[in-house]
C-alpha positions as CSV (number, residue, x, y, z in Angstrom):
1,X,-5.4,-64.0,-6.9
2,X,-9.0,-63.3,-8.1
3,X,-10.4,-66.1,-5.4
4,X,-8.4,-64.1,-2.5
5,X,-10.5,-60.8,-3.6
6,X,-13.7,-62.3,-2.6
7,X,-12.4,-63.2,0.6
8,X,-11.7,-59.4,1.7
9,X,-14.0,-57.7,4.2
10,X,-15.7,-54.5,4.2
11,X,-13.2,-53.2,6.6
12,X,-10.1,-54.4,4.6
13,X,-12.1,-53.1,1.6
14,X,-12.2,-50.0,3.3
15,X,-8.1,-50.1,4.2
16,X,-7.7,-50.9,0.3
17,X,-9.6,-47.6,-0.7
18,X,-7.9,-45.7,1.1
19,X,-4.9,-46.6,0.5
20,X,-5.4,-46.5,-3.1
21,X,-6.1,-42.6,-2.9
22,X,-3.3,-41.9,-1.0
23,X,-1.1,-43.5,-3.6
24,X,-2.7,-41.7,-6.1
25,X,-2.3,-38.2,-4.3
26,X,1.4,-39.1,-4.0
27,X,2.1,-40.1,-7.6
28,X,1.0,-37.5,-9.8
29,X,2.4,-39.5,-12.9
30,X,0.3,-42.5,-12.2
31,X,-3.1,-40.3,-11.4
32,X,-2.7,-38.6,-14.6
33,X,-1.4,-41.6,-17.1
34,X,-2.9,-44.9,-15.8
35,X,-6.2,-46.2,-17.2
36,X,-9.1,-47.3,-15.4
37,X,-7.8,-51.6,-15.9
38,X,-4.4,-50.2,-14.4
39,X,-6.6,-48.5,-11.8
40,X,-8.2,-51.8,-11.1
41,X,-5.3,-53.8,-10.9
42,X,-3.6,-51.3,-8.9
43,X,-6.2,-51.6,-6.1
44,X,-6.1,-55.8,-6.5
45,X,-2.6,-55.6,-5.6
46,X,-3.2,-53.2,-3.0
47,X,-6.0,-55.8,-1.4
48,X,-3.4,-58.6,-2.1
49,X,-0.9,-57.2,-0.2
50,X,-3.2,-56.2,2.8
51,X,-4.3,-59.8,3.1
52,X,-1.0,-61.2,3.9
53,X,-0.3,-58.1,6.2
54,X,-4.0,-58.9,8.0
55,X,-3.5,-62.6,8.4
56,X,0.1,-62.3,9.3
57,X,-1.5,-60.0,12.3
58,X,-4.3,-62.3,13.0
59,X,-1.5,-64.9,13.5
60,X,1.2,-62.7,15.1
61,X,3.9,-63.7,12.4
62,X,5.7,-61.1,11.2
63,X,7.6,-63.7,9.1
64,X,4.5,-64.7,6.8
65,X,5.0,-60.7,6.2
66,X,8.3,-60.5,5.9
67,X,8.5,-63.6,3.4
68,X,5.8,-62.0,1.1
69,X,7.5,-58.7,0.8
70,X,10.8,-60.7,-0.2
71,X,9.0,-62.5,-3.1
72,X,7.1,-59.0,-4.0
73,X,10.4,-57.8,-4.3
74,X,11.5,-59.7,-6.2
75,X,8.9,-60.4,-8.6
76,X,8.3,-57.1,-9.1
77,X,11.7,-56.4,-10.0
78,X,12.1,-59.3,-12.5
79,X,9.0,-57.9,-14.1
80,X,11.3,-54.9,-15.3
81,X,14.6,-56.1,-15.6
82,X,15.7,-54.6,-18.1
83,X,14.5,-51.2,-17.1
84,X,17.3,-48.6,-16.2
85,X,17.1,-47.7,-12.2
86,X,13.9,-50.5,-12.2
87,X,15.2,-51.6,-9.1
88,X,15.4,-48.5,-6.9
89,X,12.0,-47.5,-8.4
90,X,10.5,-50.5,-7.1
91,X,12.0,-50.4,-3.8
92,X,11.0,-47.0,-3.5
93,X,7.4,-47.4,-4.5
94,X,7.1,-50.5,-2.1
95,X,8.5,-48.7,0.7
96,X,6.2,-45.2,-0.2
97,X,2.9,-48.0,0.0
98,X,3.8,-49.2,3.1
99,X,4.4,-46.0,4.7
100,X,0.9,-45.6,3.8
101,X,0.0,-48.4,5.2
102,X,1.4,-47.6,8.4
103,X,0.1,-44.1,8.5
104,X,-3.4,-45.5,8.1
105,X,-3.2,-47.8,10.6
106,X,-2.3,-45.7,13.0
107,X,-5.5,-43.1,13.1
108,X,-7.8,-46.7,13.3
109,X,-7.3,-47.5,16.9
110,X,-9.3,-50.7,16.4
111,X,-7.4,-52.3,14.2
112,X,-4.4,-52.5,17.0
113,X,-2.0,-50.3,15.2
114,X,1.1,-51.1,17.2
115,X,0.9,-54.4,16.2
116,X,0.5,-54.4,12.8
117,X,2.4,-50.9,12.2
118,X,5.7,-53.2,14.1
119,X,4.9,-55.9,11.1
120,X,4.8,-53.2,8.7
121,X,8.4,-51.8,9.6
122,X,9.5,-55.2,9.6
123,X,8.8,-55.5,5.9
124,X,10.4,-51.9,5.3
125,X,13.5,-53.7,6.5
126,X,13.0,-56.6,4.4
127,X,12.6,-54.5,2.0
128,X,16.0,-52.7,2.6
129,X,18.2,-55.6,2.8
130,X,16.4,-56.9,-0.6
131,X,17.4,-53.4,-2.3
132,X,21.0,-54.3,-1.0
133,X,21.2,-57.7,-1.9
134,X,21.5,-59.3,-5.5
135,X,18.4,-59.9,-7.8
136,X,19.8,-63.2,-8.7
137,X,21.1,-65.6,-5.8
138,X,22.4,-69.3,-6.1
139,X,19.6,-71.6,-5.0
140,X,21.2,-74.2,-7.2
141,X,20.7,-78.1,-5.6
142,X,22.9,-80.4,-6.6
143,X,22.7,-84.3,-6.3
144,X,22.9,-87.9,-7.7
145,X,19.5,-86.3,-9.4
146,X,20.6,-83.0,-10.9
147,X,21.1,-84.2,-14.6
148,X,17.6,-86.2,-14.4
149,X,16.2,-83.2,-13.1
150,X,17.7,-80.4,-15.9
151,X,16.3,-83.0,-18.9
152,X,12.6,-83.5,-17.8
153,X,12.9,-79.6,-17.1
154,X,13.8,-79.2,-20.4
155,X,11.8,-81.3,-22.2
156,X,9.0,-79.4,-20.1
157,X,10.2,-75.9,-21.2
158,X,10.3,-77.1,-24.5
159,X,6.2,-78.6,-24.4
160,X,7.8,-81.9,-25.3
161,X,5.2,-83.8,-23.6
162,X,6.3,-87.1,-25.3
163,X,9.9,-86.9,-24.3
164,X,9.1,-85.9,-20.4
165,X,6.6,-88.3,-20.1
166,X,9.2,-91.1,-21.6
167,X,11.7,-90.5,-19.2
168,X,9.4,-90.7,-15.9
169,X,8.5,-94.3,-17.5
170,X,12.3,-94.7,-17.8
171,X,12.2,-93.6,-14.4
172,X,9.5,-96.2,-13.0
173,X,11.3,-98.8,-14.8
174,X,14.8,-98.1,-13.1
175,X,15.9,-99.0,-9.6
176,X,15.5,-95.5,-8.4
177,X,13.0,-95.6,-5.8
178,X,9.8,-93.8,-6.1
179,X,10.4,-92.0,-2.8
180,X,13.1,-90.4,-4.7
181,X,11.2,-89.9,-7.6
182,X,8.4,-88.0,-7.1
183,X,10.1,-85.9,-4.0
184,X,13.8,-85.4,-4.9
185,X,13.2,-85.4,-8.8
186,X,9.6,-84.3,-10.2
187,X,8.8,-81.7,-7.1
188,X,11.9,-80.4,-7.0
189,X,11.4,-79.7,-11.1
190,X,8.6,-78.2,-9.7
191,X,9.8,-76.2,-7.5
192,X,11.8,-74.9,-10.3
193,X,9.1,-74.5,-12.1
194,X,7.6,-72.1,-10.3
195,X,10.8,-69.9,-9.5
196,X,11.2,-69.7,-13.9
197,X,7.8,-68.2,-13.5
198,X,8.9,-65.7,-10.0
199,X,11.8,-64.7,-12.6
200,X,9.4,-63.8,-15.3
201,X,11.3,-66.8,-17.6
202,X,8.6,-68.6,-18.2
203,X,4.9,-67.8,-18.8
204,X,1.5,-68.8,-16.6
205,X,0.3,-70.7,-19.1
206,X,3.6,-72.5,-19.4
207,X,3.6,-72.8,-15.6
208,X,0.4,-74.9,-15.8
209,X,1.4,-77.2,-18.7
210,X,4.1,-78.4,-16.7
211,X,2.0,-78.6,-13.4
212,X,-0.2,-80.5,-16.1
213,X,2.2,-82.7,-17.6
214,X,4.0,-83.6,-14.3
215,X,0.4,-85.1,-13.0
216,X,0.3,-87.3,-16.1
217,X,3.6,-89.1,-15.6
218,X,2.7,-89.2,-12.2
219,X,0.0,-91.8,-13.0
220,X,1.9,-93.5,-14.8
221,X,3.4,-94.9,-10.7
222,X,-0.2,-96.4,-9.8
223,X,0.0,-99.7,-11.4
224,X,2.9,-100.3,-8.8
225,X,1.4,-97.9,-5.7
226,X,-1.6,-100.2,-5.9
227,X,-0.6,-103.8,-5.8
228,X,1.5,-103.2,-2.5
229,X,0.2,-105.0,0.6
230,X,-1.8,-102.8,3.1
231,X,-1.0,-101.9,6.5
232,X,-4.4,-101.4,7.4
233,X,-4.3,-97.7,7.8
234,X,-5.7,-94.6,6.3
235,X,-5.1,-91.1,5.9
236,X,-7.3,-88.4,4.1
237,X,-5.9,-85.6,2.9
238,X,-6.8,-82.7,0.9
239,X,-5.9,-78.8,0.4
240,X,-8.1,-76.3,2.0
241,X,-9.2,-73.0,0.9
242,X,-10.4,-72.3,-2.8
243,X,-6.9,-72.5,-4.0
244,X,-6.0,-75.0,-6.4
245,X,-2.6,-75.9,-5.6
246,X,-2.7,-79.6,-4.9
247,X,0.0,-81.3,-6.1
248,X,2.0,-81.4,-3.2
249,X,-0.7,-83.0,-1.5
250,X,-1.5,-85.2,-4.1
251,X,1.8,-86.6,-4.1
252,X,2.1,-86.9,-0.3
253,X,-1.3,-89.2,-1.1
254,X,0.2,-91.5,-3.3
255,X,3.5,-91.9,-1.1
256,X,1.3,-93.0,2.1
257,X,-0.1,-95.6,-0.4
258,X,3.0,-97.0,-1.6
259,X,3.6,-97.9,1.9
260,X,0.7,-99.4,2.6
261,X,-1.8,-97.0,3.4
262,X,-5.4,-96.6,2.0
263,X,-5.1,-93.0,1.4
264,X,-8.2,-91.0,0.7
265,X,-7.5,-87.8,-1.4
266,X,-10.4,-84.9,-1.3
267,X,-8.9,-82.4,-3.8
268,X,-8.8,-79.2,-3.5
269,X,-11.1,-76.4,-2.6
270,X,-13.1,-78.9,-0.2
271,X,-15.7,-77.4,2.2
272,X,-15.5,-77.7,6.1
273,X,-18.6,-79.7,6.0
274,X,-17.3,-82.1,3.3
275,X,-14.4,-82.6,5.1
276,X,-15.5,-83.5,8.3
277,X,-18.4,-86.3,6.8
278,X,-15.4,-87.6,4.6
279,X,-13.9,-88.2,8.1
280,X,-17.3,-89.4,9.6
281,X,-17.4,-91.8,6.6
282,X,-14.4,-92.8,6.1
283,X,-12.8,-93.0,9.5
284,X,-9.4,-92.7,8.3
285,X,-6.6,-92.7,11.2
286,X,-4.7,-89.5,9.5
287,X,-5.4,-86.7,8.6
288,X,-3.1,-84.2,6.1
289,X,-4.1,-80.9,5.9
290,X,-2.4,-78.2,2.9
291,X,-2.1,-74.5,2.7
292,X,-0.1,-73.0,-0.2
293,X,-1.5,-69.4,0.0
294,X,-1.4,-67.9,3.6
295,X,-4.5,-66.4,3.0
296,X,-5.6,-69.8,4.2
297,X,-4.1,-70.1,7.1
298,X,-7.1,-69.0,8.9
299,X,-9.2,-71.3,7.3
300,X,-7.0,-74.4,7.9
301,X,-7.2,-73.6,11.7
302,X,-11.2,-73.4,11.2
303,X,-11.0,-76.8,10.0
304,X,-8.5,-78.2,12.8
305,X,-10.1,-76.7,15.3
306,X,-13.7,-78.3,14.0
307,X,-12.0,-81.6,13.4
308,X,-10.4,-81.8,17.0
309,X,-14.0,-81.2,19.0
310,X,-15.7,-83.9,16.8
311,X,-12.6,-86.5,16.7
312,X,-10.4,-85.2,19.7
313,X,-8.1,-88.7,19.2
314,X,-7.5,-88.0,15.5
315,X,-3.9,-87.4,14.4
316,X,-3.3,-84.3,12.2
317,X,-0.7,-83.1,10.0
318,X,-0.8,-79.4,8.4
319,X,2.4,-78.5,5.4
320,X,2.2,-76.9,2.5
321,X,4.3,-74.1,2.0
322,X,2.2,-71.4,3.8
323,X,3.7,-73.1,6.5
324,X,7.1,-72.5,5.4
325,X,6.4,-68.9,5.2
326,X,5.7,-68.8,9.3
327,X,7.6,-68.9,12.4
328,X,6.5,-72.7,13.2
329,X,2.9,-71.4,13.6
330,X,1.1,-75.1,13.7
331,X,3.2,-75.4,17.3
332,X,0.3,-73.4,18.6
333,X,-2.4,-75.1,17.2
334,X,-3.8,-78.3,18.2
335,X,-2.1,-80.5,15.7
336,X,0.4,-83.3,15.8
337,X,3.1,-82.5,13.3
338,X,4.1,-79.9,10.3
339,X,6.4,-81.1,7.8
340,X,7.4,-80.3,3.8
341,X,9.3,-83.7,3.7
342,X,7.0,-86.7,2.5
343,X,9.4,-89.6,4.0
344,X,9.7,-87.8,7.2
345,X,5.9,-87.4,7.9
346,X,5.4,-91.7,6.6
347,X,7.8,-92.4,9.1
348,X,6.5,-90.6,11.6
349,X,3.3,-92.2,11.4
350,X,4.3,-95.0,11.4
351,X,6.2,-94.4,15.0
352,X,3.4,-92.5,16.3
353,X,0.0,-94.2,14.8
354,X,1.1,-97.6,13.6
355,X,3.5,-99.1,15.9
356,X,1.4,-97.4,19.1
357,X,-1.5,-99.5,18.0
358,X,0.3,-102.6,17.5
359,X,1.1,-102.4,21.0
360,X,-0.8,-104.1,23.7
């Protein structure tokens, strides 16, 4: 979250402080009993949550919004579980903060208060249903993969890095193709991963060992990525902001190579300028763009917009799952194609940039 703080301006700053007072002023308990770190961290969140509400206005998604407050929810209510009347608290505290939200907003006629007070309400309701619906919802997946999937997780919970990393050699070694692997085995663990930590099951630090670990079997695939014939082809990808989320990415790298791409992978938290000599350098024929934080969103369309005036015939995908969180939002940029499936996006490349320049 820290990196998203630095990315706040004076007039959010602004928004955040006074916000923060009102809050204060409303909640005698918490002006007279927090300390001056729960003070701090107090106005972090408030900035936090003001950033998805200012980019999901900039965008005119509600749904990046709506989404967040969901997972806020959520996560705030797993955080004290086993509190009595937690929930109701939380809700009612959420719903108290965006009221303020909404009543500052409305006396700052430059900030296009019907706008973002319509968001606003939108998350009230989110909020609503939320309060109505259970904590805990099935979002079990089951498959041919599901028992692969429960022991690498569990080897992972357990920090048994020799026993995960053993079974994703077993896995390389098996007729399971690595399409299937890496998307419909270790990112869905992954996935998993992360909603363990939502839930408050598993720790941060537990969080990145298995983020960790799962790169480390992952390169265990290369031998056999790297001796496949080439098409001819590249793509460059990378994930932009100063997040370091990139494993999606990373994998969606190594997938274009198994099938005969020369992909060209930048990281994370490249700048604009970087990005756009790698392309003047490279010349690749594709380019992948990530966004796991919304926060970003505005940054990413920076970057296409800069990439389509210097290289108006280059191809460009945008995923990650910012994405996810918005009502199709890359259909108004000047993009090509938005997907969270790997396989989907290879073989649309291959329709659209490989089989178009074969033709005569």
């Amino acid at each position: 979250m820290s990196s998203l703080l630095h990315l706040s301006s004076d007039r959010t700053n602004d928004l955040a402080e006074r916000a923060f007072k009102m809050q204060l002023s409303m909640n005698q308990e918490i002006s007279n009993t927090y300390t001056e770190r729960q003070r701090r961290l107090m106005y972090e969140d408030i900035l936090y949550n003001l950033s998805y509400l200012e980019i999901a206005g900039k965008f005119d998604d509600e749904k990046i919004f709506v989404e967040y407050t969901r997972w806020l929810y959520q996560l705030l209510c797993y955080l004290a579980k086993n509190k009595v009347g937690s929930r109701i608290q939380t809700h009612h505290r959420l719903k108290q903060h965006y009221q303020i939200l909404a009543k500052i907003y409305a006396e700052m006629d430059d900030l296009n208060p019907n706008k973002m007070l319509g968001i606003l309400q939108k998350g009230i309701e989110a909020l609503d249903q939320e309060q109505s619906l259970p904590l805990d919802r099935a979002n079990h997946k089951s498959d041919k993969y599901e028992n692969i999937r429960r022991e690498y997780l569990n080897y992972l919970i357990k920090s048994d890095t020799r026993s995960a990393i053993g079974l994703v050699q077993n896995l390389a070694k098996s007729n399971i193709v690595i399409d299937d692997i890496f998307q419909n085995i270790l990112q869905e663990v992954m996935v998993e991963v992360g909603d363990l930590w939502h839930k408050n099951e598993i720790s941060v630090d537990k969080e990145h060992y298995c983020t960790s670990t799962t790169q480390t079997a992952l390169s265990q695939f290369y031998p056999v990525i790297f001796e496949r014939p080439r098409n001819g082809f590249k793509i460059l990808t990378c994930s932009v902001g100063s997040e370091l989320h990139e494993m999606g990415i990373r994998m969606l790298s190594d997938l274009f190579e198994y099938h005969g791409w020369d992909s060209i992978y930048l990281g994370a938290a490249v700048p604009q300028e970087a990005i756009l000599n790698a392309i003047l350098e490279n010349k690749p024929d594709f380019i992948g763009l990530s966004v796991t934080m919304p926060q970003h969103l505005e940054l990413c369309h920076d970057i296409v917009e800069r990439i389509k005036d210097k290289f108006p015939d280059l191809k460009i995908a945008v995923g990650g799952r910012a994405f996810a969180s918005t009502s199709d939002l890359w259909k108004k940029w000047d993009v090509d194609i938005s997907t969270q499936n790997a396989t989907q996006l290879i073989e649309w490349a291959n329709q659209n940039i490989i089989l178009k320049r074969e033709k005569p």
